[in-house]
Residue frames relative to the residue before (quaternion, step in Angstrom):
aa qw qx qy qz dx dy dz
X 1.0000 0.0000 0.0000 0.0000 0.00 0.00 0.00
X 0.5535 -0.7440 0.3381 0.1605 3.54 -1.03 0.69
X 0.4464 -0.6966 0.4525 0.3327 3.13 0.09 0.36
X 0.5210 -0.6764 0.4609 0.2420 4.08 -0.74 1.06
X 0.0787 -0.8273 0.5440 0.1161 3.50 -1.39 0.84
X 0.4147 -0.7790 0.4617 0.0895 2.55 -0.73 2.10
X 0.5178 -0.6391 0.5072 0.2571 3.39 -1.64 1.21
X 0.5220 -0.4776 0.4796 0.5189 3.84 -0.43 0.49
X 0.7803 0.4651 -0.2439 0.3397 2.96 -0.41 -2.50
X 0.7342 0.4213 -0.3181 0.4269 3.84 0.47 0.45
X 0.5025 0.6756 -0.3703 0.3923 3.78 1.42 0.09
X 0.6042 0.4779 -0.4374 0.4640 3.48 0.89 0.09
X 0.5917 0.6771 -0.1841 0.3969 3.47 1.36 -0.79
X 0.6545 0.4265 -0.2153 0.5860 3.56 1.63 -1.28
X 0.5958 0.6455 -0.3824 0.2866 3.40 1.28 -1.21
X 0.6111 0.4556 -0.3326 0.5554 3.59 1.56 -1.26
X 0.5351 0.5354 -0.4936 0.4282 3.87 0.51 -0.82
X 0.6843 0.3234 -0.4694 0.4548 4.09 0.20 -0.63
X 0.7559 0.4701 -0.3708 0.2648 3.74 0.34 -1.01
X 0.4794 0.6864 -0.3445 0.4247 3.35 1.04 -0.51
X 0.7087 0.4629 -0.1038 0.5221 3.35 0.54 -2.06
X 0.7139 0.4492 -0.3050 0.4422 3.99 0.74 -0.66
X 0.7344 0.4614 -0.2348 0.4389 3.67 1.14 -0.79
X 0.7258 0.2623 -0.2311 0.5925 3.42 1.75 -0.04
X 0.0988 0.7840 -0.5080 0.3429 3.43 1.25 0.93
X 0.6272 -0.3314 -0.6835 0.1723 1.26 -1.87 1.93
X 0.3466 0.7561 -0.5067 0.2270 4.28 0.76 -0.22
X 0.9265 0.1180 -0.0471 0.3542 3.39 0.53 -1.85
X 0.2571 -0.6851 0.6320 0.2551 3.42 -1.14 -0.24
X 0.1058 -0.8143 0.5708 0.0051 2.97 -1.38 0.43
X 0.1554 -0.8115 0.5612 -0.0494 3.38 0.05 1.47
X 0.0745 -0.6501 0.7551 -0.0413 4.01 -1.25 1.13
X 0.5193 -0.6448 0.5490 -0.1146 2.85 -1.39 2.43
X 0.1718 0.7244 -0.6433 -0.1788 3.53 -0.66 0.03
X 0.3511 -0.8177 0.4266 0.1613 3.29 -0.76 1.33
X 0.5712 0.5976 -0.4190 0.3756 3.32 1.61 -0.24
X 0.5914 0.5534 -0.1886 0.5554 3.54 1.20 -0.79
X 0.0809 -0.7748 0.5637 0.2744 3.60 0.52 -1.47
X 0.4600 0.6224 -0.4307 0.4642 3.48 0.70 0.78
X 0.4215 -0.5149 0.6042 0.4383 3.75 -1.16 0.46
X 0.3593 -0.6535 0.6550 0.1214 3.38 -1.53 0.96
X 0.7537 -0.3393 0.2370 0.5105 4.15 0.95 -1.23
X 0.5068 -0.6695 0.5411 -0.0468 2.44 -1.52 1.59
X 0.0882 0.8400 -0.5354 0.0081 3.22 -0.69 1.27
X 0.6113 -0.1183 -0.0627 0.7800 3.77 -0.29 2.18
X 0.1312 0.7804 -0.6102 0.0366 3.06 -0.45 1.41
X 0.2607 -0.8353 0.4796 0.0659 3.58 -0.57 1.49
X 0.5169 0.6719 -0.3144 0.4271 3.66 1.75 -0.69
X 0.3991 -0.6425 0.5992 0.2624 3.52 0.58 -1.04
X 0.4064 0.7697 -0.3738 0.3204 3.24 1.03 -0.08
X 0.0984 -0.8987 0.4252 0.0425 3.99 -0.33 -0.07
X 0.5052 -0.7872 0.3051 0.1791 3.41 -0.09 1.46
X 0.7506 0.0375 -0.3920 0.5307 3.04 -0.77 2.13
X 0.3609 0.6477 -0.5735 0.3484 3.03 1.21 1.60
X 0.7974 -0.3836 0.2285 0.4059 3.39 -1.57 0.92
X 0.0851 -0.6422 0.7365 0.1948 3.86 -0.85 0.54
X 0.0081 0.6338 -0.7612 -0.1374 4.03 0.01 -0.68
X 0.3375 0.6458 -0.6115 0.3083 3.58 -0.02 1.34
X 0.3026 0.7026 -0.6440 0.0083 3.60 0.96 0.47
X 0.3112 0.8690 -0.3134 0.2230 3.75 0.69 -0.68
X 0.6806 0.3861 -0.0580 0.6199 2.88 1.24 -1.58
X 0.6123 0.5067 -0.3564 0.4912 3.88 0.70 0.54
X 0.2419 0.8422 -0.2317 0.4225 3.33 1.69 0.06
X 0.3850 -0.7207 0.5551 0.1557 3.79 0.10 0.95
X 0.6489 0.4856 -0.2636 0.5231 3.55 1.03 -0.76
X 0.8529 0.3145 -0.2882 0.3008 3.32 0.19 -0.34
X 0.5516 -0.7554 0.3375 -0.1059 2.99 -1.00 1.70
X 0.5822 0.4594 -0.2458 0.6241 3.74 1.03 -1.69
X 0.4767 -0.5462 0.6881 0.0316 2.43 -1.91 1.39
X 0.7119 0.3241 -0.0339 0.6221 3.58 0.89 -1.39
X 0.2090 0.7344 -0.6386 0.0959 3.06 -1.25 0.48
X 0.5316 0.3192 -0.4424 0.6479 2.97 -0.45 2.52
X 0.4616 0.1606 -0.8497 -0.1977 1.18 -2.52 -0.72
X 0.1206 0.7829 -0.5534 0.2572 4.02 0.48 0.69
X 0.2062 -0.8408 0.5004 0.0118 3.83 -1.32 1.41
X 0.0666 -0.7885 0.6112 -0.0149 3.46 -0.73 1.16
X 0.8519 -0.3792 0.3211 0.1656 3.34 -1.67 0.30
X 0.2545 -0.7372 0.6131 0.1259 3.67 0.14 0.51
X 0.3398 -0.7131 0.4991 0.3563 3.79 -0.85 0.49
X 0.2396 0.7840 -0.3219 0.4735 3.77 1.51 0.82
X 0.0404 0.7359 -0.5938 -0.3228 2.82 0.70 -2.26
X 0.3844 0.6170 -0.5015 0.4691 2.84 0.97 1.37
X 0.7101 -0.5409 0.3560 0.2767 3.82 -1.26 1.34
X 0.2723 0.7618 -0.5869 0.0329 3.51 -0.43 0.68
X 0.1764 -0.7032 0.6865 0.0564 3.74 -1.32 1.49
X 0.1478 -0.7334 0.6583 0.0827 3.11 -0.79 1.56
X 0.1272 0.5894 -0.7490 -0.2745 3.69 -1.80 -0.86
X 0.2727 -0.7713 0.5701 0.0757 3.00 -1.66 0.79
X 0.1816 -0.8575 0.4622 0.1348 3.56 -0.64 0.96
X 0.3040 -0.6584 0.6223 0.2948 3.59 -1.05 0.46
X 0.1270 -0.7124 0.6682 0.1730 3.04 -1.62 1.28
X 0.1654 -0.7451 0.6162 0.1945 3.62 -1.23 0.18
X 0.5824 -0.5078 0.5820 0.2534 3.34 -2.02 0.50
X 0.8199 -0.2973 0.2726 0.4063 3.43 -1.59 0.52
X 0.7268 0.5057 -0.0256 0.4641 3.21 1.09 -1.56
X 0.5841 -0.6756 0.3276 0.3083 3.47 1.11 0.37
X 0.4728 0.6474 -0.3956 0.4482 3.72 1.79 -0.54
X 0.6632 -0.5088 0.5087 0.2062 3.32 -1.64 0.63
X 0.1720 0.8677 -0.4633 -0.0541 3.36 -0.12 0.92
X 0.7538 -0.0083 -0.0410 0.6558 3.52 1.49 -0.26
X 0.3436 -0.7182 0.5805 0.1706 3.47 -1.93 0.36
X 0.1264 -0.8262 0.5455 0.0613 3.46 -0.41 1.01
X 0.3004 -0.8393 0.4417 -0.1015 3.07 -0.61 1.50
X 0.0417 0.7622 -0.6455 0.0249 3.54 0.15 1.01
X 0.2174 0.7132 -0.6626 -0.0710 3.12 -1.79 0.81
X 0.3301 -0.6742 0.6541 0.0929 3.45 -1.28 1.27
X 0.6264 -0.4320 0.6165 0.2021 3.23 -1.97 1.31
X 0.1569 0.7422 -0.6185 -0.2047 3.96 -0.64 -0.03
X 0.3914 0.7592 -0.4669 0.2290 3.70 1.45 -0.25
X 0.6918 0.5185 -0.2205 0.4515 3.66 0.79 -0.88
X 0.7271 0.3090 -0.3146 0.5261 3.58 1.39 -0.21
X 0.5490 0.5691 -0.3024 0.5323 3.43 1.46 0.06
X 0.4264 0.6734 -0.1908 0.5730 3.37 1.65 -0.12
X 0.7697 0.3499 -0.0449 0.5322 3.18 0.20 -1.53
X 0.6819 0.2727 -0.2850 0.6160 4.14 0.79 -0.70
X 0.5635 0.4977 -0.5254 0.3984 3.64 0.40 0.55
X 0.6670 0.4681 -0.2384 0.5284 3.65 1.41 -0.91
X 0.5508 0.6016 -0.3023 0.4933 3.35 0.96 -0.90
X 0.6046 0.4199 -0.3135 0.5998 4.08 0.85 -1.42
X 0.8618 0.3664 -0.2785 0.2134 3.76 0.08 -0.60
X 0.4859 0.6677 -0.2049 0.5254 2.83 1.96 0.00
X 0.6824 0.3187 -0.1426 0.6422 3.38 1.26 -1.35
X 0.3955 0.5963 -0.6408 0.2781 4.04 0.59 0.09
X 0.5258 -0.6126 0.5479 0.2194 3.21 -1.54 1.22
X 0.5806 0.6918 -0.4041 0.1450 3.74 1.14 -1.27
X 0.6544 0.6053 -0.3100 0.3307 3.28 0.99 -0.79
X 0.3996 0.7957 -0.3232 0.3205 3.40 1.95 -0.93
X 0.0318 -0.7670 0.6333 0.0979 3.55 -1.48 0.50
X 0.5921 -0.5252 0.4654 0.3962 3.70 -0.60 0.25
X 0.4222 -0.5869 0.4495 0.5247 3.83 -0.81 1.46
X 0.5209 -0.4024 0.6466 0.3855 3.66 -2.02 -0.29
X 0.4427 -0.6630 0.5512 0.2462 3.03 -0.92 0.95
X 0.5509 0.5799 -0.3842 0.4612 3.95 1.18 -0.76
X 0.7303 0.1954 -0.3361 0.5617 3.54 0.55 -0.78
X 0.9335 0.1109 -0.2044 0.2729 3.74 -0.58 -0.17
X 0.1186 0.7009 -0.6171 0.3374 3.83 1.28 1.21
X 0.7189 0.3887 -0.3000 0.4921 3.97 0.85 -0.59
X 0.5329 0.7705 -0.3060 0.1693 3.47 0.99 -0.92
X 0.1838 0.8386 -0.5122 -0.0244 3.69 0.88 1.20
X 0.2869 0.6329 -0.6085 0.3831 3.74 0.96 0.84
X 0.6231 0.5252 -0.2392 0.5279 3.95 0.72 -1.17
X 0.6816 0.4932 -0.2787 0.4631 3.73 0.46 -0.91
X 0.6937 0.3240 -0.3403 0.5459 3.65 0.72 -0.97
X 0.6718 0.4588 -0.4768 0.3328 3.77 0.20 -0.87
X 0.5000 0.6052 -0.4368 0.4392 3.70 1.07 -0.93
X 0.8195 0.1731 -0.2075 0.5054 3.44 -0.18 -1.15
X 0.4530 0.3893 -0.6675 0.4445 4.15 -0.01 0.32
X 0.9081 0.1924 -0.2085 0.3081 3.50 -0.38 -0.92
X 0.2673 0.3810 -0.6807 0.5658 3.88 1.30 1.50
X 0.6407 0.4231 -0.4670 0.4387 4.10 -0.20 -1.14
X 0.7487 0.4276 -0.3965 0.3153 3.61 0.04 -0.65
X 0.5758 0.6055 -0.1977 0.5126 3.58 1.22 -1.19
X 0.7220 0.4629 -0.2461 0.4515 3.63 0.97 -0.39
X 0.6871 0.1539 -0.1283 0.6984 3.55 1.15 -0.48
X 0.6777 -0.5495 0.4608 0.1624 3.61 0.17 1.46
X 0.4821 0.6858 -0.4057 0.3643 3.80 0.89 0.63
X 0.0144 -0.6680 0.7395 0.0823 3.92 -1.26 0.12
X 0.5510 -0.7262 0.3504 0.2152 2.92 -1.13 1.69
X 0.6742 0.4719 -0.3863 0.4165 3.78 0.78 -0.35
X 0.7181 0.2569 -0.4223 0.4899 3.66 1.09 0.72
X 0.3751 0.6976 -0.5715 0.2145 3.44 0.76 1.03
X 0.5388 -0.6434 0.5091 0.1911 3.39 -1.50 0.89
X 0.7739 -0.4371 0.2801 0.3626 2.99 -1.62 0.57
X 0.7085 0.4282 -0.1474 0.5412 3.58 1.28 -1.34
X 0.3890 0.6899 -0.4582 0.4035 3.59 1.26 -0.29
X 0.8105 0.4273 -0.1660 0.3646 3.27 0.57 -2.34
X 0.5684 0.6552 -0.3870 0.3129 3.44 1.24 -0.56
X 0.7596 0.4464 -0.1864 0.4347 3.25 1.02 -1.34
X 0.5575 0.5897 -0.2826 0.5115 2.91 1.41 -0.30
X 0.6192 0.3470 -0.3394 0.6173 3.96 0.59 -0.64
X 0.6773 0.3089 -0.4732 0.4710 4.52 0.61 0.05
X 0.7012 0.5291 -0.3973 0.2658 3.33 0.79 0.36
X 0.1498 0.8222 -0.2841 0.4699 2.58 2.31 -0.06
X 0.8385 0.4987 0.0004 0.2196 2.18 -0.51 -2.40
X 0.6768 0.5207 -0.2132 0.4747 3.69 1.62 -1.19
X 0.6286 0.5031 -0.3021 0.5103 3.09 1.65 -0.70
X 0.6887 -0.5337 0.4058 0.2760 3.68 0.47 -0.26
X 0.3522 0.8585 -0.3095 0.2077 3.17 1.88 -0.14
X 0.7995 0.4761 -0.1560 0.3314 3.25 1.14 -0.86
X 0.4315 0.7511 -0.3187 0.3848 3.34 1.73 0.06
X 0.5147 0.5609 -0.2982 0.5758 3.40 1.79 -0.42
X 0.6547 -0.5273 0.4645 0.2785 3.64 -1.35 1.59
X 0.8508 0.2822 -0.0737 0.4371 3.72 -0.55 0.29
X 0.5279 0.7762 -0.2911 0.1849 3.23 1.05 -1.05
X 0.6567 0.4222 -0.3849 0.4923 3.28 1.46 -0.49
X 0.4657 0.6583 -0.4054 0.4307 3.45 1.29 -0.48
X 0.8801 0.3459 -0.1755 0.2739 3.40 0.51 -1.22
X 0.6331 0.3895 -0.4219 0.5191 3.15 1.73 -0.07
X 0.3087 0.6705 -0.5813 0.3424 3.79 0.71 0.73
X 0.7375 0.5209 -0.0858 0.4212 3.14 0.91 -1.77
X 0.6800 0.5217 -0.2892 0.4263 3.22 1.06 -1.10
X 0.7224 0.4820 -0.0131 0.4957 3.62 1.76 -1.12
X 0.3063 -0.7633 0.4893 0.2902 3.64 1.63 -0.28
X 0.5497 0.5872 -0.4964 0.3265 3.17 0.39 1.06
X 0.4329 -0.7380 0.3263 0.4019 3.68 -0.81 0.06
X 0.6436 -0.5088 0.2841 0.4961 3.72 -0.46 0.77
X 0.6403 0.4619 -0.4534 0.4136 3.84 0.75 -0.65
X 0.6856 0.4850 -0.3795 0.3883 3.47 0.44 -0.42
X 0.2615 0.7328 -0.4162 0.4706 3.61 1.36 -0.33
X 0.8772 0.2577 -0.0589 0.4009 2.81 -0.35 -2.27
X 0.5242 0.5848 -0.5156 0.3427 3.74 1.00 -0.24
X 0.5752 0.5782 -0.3442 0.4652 3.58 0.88 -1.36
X 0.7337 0.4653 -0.2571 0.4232 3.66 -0.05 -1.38
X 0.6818 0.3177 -0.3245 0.5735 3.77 0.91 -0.73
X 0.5090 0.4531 -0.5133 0.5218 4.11 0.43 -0.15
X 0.6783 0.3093 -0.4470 0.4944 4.06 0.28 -0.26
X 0.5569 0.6933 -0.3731 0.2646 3.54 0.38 -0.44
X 0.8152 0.3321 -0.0499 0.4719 2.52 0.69 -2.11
């Protein structure tokens, strides 16, 4: 069998058809239409089965009426029976005429896969209320609760708090009762990147 001859005026067109198909490897394909011909011109990672200078029956798309540049994002059948989300682009000539269809299509079965495990993993149903036996004492749970409401309230993420951030933050602690728990100053040091003396400075500036 011969090897296909490729129209010049169409090599920038295949050139994107490889880059596309290579940066979302092994997922997509990418099939280029010539609409003057009506025949698939190239196939880039071809998952369809399809075979260059097969029928395009895209005369449609030569149509004075038609307008869309894009067309899609819209899902058809894989000969697999695997998910496939294509979009198709109109390309034009200098002259504004239809000159080719570029055909992306992406595999979605393998991400539709993966968020099915993911949903069944993260399902809450399986969930019970903590035991109150194991964590009615549990002032590790009590401080993280209220660090990250205190954070959520003033728009904040704890690995860009400031020096003056952590302060007010270890007297709000402190207002909350945080520190009545064995260790606690230990653990909001750690929990805050700070060094336990500075802890105890804050806590002794309310004292004193």
């Amino acid at each position: 069998m011969t090897a296909p001859e490729f129209d010049p005026a169409l090599d920038n067109f295949r050139a994107i058809a490889d880059a596309i198909a290579t940066l979302f490897f092994p997922h997509a394909e990418v099939v280029l239409h010539d609409l003057r011909t009506q025949k698939v011109d190239y196939i880039a990672n071809n998952l369809s089965k399809r075979v260059i200078g097969d029928e395009s029956s895209l005369e449609d798309m030569l149509s004075e009426d038609v307008s869309d540049r894009n067309i899609g994002p819209y899902e058809k059948l894989n000969w697999d029976g695997q998910k496939i989300r294509s979009l198709s682009t109109v390309l034009r000539d200098s002259e504004g005429l239809p000159l080719a269809v570029l055909c992306i299509n992406l595999n979605i079965s393998l991400f539709e896969n993966a968020k099915a495990a993911l949903d069944l993993f993260l399902s809450p149903s399986k969930l019970i209320p903590q035991p109150d036996s194991l964590f009615r004492d549990d002032w590790q749970e009590r401080i993280n609760t209220f660090l990250h409401a205190w954070l959520r309230e003033r728009q904040l993420s704890l690995n860009l708090l400031t020096r003056d951030h952590k302060r007010e933050l270890v007297l709000a602690l402190h207002a909350e009762g945080a520190f009545k728990g064995k260790s606690a100053s230990n653990y909001v040091a750690n929990v805050l990147n700070m060094g336990r003396a500075t802890v105890y400075k804050h806590l002794k500036e309310l004292k004193g």
